[in-house]
C-alpha positions in Angstrom: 65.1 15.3 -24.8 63.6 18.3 -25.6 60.4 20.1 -24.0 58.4 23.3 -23.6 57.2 24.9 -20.4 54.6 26.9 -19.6 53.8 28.2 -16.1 51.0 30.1 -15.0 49.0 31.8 -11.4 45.8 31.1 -10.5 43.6 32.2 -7.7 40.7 30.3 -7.0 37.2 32.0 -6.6 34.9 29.3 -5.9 33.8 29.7 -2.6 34.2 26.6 -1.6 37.4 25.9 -3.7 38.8 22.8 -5.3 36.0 19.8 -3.9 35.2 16.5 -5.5 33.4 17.3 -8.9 35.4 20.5 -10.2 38.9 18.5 -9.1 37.6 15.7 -11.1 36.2 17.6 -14.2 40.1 19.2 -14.1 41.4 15.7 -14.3 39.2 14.8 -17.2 40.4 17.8 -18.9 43.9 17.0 -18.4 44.3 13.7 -19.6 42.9 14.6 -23.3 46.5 16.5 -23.3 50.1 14.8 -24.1 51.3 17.3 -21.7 52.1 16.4 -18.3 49.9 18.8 -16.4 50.8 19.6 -12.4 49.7 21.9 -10.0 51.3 23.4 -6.9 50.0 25.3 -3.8 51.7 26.1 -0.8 54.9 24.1 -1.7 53.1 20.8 -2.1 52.4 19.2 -6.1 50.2 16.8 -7.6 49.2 15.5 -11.4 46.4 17.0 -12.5 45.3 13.8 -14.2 45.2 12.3 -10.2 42.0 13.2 -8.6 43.5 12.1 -4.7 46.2 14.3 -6.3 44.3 17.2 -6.4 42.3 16.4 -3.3 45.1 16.3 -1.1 46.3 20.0 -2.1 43.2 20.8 -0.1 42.2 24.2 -2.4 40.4 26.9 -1.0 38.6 30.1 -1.8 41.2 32.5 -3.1 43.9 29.6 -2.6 47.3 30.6 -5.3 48.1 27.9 -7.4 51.0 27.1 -9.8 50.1 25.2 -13.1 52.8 23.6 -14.9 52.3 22.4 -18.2 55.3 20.1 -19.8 55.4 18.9 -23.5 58.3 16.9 -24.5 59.2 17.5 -28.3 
């Protein structure tokens, strides 16, 4: 099966970094997309359509992340 990748960097600038609503506005965006959508930080991964997912990465203020998007073809 084919797919395309794309990866990108991402430093957060909210001050208070990834909490509850903008983790959960993420999700919402990510699931109108046939791509599987994850994010990485500090070695550890979730699905961006998971909000305990997200929550669990534990974001902060300048925090690096990793987005991977996947599309299978």
């Amino acid at each position: 099966m084919k797919h395309n990748m794309k990866k990108f960097e991402y430093v957060i600038k909210d001050e208070v970094g990834i909490h509850a609503r903008p983790a959960g506005l993420l999700v919402k965006e990510a699931k109108k997309y046939q791509s599987k959508v994850s994010i990485t930080k500090d070695g550890k991964s979730g699905e961006a359509t998971k909000l305990m997912a997200l929550m669990g990465l534990a974001v902060l203020c300048n925090g690096n992340l990793t987005l991977v998007f996947l599309r299978f073809l």
